[in-house]
BAVODO-293100 format. One record per residue (C-alpha): residue in three letters; x, y, z. Coordinates in pm, whole numbers. Layout:
N
<type = Ala; c1 = X; c2 = Y; c3 = Z>
...
END
This chain:
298
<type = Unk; c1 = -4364; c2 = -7066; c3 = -5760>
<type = Unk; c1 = -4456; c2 = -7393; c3 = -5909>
<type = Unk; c1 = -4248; c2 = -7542; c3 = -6257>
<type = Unk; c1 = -4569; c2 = -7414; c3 = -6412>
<type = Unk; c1 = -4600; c2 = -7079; c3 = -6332>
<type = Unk; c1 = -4214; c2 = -7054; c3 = -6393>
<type = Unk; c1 = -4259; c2 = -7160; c3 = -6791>
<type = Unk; c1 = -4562; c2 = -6911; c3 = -6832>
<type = Unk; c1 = -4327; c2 = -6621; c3 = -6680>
<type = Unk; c1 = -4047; c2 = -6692; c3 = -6860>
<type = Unk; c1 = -4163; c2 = -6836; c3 = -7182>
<type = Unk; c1 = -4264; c2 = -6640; c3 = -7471>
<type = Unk; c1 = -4536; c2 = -6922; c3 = -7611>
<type = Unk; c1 = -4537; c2 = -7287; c3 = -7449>
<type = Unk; c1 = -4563; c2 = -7580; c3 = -7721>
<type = Unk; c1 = -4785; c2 = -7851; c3 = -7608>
<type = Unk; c1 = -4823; c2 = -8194; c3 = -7735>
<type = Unk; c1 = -5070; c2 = -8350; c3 = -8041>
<type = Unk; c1 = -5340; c2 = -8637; c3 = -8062>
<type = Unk; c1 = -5313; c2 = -8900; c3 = -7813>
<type = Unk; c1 = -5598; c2 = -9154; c3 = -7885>
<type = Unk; c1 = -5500; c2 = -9130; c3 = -8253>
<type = Unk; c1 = -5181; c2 = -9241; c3 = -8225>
<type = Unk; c1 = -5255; c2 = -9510; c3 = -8058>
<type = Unk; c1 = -5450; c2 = -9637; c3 = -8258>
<type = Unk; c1 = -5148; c2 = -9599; c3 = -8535>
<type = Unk; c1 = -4963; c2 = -9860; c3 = -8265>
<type = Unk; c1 = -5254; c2 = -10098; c3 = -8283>
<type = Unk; c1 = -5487; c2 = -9996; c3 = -7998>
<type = Unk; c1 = -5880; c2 = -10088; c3 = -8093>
<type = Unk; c1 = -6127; c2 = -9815; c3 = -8114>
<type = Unk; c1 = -6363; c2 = -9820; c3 = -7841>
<type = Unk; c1 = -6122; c2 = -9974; c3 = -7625>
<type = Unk; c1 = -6000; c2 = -9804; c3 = -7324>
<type = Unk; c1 = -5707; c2 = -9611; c3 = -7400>
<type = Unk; c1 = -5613; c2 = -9619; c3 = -6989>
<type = Unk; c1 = -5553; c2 = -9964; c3 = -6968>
<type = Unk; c1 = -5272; c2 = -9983; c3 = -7192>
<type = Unk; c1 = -5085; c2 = -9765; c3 = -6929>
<type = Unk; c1 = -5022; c2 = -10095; c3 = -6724>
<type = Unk; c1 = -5080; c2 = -10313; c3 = -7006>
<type = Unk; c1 = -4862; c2 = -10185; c3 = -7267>
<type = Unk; c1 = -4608; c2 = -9942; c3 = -7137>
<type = Unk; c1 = -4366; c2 = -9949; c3 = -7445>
<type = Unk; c1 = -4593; c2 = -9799; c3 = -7626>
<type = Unk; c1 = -4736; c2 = -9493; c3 = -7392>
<type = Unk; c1 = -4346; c2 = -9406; c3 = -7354>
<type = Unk; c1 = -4294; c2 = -9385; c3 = -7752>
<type = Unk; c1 = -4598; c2 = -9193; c3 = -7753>
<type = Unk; c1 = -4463; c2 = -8934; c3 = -7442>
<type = Unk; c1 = -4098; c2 = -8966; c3 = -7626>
<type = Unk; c1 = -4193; c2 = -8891; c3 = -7960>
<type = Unk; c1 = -4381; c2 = -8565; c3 = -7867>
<type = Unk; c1 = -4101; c2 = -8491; c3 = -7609>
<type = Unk; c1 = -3863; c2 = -8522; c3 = -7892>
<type = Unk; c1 = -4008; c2 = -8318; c3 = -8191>
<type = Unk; c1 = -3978; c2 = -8022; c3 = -7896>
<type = Unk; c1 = -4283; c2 = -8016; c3 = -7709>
<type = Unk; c1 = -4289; c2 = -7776; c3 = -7365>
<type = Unk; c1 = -4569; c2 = -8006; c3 = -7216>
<type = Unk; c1 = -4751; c2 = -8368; c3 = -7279>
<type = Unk; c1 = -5057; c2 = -8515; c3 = -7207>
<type = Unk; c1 = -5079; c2 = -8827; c3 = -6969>
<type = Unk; c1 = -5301; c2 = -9111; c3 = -7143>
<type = Unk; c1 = -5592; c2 = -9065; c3 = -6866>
<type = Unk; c1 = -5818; c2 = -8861; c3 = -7105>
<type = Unk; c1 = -6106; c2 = -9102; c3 = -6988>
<type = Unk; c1 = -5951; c2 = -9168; c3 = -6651>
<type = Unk; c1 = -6228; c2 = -9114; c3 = -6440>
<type = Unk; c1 = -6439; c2 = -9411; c3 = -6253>
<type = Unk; c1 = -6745; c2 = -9240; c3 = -6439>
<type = Unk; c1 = -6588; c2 = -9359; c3 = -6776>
<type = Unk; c1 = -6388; c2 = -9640; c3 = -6667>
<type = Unk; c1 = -6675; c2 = -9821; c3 = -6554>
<type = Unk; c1 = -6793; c2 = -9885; c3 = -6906>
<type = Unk; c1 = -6500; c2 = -10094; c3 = -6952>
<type = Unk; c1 = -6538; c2 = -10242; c3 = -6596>
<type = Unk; c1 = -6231; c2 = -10049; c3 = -6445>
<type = Unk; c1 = -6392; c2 = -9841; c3 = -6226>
<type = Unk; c1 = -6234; c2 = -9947; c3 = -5935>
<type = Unk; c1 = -5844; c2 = -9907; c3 = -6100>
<type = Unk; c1 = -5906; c2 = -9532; c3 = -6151>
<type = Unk; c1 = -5580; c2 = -9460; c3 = -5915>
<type = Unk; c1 = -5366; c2 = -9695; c3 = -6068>
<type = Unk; c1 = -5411; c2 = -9608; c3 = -6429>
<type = Unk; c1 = -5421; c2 = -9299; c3 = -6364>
<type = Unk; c1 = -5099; c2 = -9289; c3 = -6144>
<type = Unk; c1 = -4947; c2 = -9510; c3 = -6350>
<type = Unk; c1 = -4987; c2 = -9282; c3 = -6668>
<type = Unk; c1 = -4835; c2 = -9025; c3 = -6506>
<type = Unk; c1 = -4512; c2 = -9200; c3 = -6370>
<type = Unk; c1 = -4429; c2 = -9368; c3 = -6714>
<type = Unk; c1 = -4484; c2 = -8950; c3 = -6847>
<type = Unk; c1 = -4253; c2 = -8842; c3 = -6518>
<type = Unk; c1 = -3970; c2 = -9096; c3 = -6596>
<type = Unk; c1 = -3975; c2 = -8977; c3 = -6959>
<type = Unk; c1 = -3983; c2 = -8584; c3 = -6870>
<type = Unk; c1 = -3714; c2 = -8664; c3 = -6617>
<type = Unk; c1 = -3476; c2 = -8842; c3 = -6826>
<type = Unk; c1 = -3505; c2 = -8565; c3 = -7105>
<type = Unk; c1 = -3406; c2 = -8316; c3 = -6862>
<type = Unk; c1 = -3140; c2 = -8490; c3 = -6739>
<type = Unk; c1 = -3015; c2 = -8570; c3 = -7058>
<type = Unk; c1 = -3079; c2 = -8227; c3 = -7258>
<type = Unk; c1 = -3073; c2 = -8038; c3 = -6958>
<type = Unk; c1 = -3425; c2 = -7916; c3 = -7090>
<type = Unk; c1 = -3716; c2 = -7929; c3 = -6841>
<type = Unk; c1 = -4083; c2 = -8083; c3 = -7029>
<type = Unk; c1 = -4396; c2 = -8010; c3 = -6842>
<type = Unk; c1 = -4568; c2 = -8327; c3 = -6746>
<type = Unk; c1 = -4963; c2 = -8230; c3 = -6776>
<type = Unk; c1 = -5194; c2 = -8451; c3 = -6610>
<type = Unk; c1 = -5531; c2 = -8508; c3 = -6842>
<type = Unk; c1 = -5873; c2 = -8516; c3 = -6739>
<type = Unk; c1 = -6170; c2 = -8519; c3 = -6987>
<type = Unk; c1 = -6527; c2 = -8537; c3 = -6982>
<type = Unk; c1 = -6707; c2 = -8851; c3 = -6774>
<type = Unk; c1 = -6939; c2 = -8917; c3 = -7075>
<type = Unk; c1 = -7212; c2 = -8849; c3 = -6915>
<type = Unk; c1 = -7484; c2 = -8569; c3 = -6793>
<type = Unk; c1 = -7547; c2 = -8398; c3 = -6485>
<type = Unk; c1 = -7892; c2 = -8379; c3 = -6369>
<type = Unk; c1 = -8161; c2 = -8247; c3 = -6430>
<type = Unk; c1 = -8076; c2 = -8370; c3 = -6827>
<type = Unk; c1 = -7903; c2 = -8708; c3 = -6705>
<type = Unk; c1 = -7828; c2 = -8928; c3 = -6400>
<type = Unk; c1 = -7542; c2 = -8812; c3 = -6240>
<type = Unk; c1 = -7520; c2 = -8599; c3 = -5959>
<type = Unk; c1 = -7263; c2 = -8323; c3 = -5889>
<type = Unk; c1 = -7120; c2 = -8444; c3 = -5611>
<type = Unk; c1 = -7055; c2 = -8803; c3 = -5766>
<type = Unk; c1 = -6863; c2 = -8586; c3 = -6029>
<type = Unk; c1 = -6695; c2 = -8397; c3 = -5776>
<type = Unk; c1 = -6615; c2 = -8678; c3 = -5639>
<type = Unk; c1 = -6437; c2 = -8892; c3 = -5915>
<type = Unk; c1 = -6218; c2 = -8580; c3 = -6097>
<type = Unk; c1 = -6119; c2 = -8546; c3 = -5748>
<type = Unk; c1 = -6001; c2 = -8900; c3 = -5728>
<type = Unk; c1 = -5868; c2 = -8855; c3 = -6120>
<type = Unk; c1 = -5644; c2 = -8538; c3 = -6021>
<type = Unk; c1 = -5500; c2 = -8672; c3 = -5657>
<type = Unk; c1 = -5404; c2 = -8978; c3 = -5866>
<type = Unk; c1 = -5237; c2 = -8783; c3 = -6133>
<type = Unk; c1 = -5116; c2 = -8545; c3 = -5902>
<type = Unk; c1 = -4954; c2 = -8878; c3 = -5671>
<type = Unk; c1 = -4789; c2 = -9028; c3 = -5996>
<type = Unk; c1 = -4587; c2 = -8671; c3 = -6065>
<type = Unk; c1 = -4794; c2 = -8456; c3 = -6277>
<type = Unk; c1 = -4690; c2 = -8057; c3 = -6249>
<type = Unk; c1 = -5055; c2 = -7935; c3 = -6398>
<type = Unk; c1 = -5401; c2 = -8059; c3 = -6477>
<type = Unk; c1 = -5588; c2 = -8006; c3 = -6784>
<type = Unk; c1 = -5943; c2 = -8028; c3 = -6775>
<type = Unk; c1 = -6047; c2 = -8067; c3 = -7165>
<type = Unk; c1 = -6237; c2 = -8138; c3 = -7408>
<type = Unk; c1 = -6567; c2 = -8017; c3 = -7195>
<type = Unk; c1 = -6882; c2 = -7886; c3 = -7329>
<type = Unk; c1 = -7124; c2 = -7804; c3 = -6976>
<type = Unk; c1 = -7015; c2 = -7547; c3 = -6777>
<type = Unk; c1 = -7190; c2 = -7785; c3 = -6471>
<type = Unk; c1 = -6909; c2 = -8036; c3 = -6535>
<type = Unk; c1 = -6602; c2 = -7835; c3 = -6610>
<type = Unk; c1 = -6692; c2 = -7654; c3 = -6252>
<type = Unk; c1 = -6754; c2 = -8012; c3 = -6089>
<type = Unk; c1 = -6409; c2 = -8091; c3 = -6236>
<type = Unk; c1 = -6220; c2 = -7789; c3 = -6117>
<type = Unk; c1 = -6386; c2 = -7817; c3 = -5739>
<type = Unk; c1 = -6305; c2 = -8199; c3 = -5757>
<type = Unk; c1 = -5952; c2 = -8140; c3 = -5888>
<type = Unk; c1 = -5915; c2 = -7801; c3 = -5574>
<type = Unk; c1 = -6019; c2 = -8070; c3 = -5335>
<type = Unk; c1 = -5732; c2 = -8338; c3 = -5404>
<type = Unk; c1 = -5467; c2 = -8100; c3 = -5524>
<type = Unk; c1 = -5310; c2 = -7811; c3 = -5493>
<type = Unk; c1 = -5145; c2 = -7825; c3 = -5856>
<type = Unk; c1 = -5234; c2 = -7517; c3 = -6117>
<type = Unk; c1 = -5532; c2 = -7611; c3 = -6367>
<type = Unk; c1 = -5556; c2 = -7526; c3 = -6740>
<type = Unk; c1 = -5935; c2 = -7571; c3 = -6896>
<type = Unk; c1 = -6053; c2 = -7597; c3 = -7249>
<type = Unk; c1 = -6406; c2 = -7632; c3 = -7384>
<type = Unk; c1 = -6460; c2 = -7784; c3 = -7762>
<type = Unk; c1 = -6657; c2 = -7525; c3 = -7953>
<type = Unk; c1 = -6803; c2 = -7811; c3 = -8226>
<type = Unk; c1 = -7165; c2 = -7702; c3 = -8289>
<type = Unk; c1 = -7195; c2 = -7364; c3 = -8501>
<type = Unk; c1 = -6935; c2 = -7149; c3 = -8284>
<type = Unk; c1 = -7062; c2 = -7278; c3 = -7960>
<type = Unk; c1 = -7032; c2 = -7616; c3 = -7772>
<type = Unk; c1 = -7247; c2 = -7911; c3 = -7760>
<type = Unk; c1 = -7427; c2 = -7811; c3 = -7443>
<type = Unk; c1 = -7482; c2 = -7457; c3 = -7662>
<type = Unk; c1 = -7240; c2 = -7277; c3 = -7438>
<type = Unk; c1 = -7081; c2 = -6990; c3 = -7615>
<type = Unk; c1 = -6688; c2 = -6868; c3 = -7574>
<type = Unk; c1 = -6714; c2 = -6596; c3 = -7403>
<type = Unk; c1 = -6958; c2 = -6699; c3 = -7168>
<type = Unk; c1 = -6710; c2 = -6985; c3 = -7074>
<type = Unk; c1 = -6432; c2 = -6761; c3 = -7044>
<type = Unk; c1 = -6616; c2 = -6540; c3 = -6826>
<type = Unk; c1 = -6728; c2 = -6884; c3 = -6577>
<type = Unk; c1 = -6376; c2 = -7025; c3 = -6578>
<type = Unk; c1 = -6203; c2 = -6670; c3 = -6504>
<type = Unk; c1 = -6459; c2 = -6640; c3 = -6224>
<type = Unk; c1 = -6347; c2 = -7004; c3 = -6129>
<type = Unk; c1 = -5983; c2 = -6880; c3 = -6157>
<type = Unk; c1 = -5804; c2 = -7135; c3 = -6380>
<type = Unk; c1 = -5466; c2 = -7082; c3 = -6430>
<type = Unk; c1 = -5535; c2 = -7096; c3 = -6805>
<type = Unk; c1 = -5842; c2 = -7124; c3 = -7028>
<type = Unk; c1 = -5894; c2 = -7180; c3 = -7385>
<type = Unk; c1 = -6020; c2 = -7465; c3 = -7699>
<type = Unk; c1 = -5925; c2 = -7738; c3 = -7782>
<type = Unk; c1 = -6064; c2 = -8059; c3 = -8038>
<type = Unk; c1 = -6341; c2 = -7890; c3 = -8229>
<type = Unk; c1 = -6403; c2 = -7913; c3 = -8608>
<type = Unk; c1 = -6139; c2 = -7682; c3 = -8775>
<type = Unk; c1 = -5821; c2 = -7458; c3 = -8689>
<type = Unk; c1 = -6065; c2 = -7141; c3 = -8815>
<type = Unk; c1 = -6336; c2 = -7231; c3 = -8604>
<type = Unk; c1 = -6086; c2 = -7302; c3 = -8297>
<type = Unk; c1 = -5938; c2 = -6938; c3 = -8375>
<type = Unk; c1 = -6267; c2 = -6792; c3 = -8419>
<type = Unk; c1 = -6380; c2 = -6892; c3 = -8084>
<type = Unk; c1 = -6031; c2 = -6860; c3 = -7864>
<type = Unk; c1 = -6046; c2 = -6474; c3 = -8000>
<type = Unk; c1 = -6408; c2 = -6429; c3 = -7854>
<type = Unk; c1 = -6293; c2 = -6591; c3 = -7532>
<type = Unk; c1 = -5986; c2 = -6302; c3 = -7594>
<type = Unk; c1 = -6210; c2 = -6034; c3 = -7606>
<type = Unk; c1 = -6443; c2 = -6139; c3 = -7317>
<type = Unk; c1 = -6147; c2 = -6189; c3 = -7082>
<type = Unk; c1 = -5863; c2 = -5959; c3 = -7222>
<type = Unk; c1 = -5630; c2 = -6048; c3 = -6902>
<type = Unk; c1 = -5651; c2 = -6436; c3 = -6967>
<type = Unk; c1 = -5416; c2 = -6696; c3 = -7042>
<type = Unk; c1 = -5531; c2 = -6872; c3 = -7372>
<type = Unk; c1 = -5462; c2 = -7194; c3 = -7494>
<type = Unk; c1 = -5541; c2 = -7340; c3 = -7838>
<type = Unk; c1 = -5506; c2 = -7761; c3 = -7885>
<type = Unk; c1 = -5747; c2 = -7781; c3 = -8273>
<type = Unk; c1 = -5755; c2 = -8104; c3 = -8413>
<type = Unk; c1 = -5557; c2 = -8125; c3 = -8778>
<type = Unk; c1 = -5897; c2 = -8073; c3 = -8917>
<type = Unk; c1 = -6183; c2 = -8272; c3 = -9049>
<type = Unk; c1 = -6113; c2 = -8648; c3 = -9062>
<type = Unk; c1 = -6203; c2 = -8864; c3 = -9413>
<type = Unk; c1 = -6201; c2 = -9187; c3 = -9489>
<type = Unk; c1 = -5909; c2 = -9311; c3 = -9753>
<type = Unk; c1 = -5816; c2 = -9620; c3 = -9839>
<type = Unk; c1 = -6021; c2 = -9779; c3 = -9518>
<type = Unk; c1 = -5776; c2 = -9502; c3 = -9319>
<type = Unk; c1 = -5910; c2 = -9225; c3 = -9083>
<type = Unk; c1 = -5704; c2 = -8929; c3 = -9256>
<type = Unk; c1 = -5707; c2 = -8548; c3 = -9130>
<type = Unk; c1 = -5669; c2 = -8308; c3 = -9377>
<type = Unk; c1 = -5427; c2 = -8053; c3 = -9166>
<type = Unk; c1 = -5058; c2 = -8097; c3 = -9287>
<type = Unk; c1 = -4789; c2 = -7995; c3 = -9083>
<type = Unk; c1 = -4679; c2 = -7695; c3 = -9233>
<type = Unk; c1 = -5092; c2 = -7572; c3 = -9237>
<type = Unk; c1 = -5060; c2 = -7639; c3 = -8895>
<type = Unk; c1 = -4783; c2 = -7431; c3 = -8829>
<type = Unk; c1 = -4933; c2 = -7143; c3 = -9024>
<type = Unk; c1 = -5196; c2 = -7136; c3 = -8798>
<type = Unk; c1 = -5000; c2 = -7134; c3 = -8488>
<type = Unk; c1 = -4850; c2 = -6831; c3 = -8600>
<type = Unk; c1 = -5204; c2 = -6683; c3 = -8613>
<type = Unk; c1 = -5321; c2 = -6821; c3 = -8291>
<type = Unk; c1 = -5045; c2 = -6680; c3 = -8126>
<type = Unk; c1 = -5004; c2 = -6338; c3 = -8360>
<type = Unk; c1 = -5376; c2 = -6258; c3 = -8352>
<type = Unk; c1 = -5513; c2 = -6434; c3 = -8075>
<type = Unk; c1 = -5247; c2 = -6374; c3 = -7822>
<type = Unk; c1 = -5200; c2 = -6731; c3 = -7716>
<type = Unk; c1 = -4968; c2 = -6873; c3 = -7433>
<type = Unk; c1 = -4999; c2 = -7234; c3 = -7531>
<type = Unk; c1 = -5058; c2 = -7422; c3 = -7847>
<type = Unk; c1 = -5064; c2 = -7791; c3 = -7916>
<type = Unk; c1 = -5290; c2 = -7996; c3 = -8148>
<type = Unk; c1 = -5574; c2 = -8267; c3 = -8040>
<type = Unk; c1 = -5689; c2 = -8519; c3 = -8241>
<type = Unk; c1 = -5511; c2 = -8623; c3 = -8631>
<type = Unk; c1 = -5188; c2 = -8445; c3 = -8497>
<type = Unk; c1 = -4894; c2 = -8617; c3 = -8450>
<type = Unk; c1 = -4498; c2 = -8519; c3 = -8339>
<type = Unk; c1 = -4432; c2 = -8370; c3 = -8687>
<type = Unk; c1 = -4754; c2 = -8145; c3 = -8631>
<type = Unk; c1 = -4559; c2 = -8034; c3 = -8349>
<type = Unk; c1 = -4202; c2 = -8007; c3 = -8476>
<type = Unk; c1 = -4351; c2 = -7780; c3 = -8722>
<type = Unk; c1 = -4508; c2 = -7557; c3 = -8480>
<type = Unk; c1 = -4209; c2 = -7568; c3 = -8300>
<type = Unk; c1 = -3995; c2 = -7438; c3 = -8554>
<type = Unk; c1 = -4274; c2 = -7164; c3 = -8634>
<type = Unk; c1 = -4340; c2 = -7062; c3 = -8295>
<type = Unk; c1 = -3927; c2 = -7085; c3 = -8135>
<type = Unk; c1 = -3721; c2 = -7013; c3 = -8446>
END
């Protein structure tokens, strides 16, 4: 039984991690950059990110390989650096995980991220399935090389691509997957798929764990991960909602969610929606999640 499966068995709910591309942009990264390259580039600050989820009592944390595939990577030139960043990325998450454990004698769940190329599959764009086969299977053996325990496939909105990425992740890895769509547009996602049609694709696909994750707000991202419920009554959810709808203030990207709203709504995910795993994507940061922690363990 893999580290994973052990935490899903013997955990009641499993806290994952918050935002990762908006926290580093708190420490100075520039938008539009390439959030990978800082893995080799600037290490101090991917371990304070890792550590300061890891510390406000996270289960689980994202590697910084969100856009780690050559697909992506090649709009910053880095195409052909996919295995380092990625493997780097997760080492620097292994050693902290590792060094918790050791000292807290508390195991953390390093989760090795994969998100969409940024591009479509023909017939509506250029790319061809096996090419995206091809480099999520290159993303996950690097991941899985550097130390990661599980993949997470996020952030997707075609069914064609979250497939490509579970066969491509199958082919390099024998590590458990979690997948989560982003139901944005009106209830469904951008590619007009609908929850419960997704949860019925990825239970046929057999993911360890399905669910939402980004989206516009925590009732939407409830709204939906209860349909995908209902469609699939046997799954294993997982909800990561961004802190809400960002505004501008002062010249600052601000999200609305507070950490105690936050919380609230993990209660609900979990109470109503019968969810494994919650975590927050993008405005959340470690006091998001030491709130939800102290909803969700006390």
């Amino acid at each position: 039984m893999s580290k994973f499966s052990t935490f899903l068995k013997e955990k009641r709910v499993l806290i994952a991690d918050g935002a990762t591309g908006t926290e580093l942009q708190k420490a100075g990264l520039v938008p539009g950059s390439a959030p990978e390259l800082w893995n080799v580039e600037n290490q101090d600050a991917i371990r304070a990110l890792y550590q300061g989820y890891v510390d406000a009592g996270a289960d689980m944390f994202l590697t910084n390989t969100f856009g780690g595939t050559s697909i992506r990577l090649k709009r910053e030139g880095l195409d052909d650096r996919v295995v380092e960043l990625n493997s780097t990325a997760a080492q620097l998450a292994r050693e902290i995980a590792d060094a918790h454990a050791r000292a807290h004698a508390r195991d953390v769940l390093v989760v090795g991220d994969m998100g969409p190329t940024g591009g479509m599959l023909a017939p509506l764009g250029t790319l061809s399935y096996e090419d995206v086969v091809a480099a999520y299977a290159e993303q996950a053996g690097a991941l899985a090389e550097g130390g990661a325990d599980v993949l997470l496939i996020e952030t997707m909105s075609d069914l064609t691509e979250i497939e490509a990425a579970i066969e491509g992740a199958r082919q390099a890895t024998d590590l458990p997957i979690m997948a989560t769509m982003s139901f944005d547009t009106k209830g469904r996602t951008m590619m007009g798929v609908k929850p419960e049609k997704a949860a019925q694709k990825l239970h046929a696909l057999g993911v360890d764990v399905m669910g939402a994750n980004c989206g516009r707000t925590l009732t939407e991202t409830l709204a939906a991960v209860l349909k995908m419920r209902e469609a699939v009554p046997d799954a294993v959810l997982m909800a990561k909602p961004n802190a809400g709808l960002p505004h501008i203030e002062s010249g600052d990207l601000v999200y609305d969610v507070t950490p105690d709203v936050m919380a609230e709504y993990a209660r609900k995910f979990v109470e109503e929606a019968g969810v494994k795993i919650f975590g927050g994507c993008c405005g959340s940061t470690p006091e998001h999640i030491a709130a939800v922690v102290a909803a969700l363990k006390a």
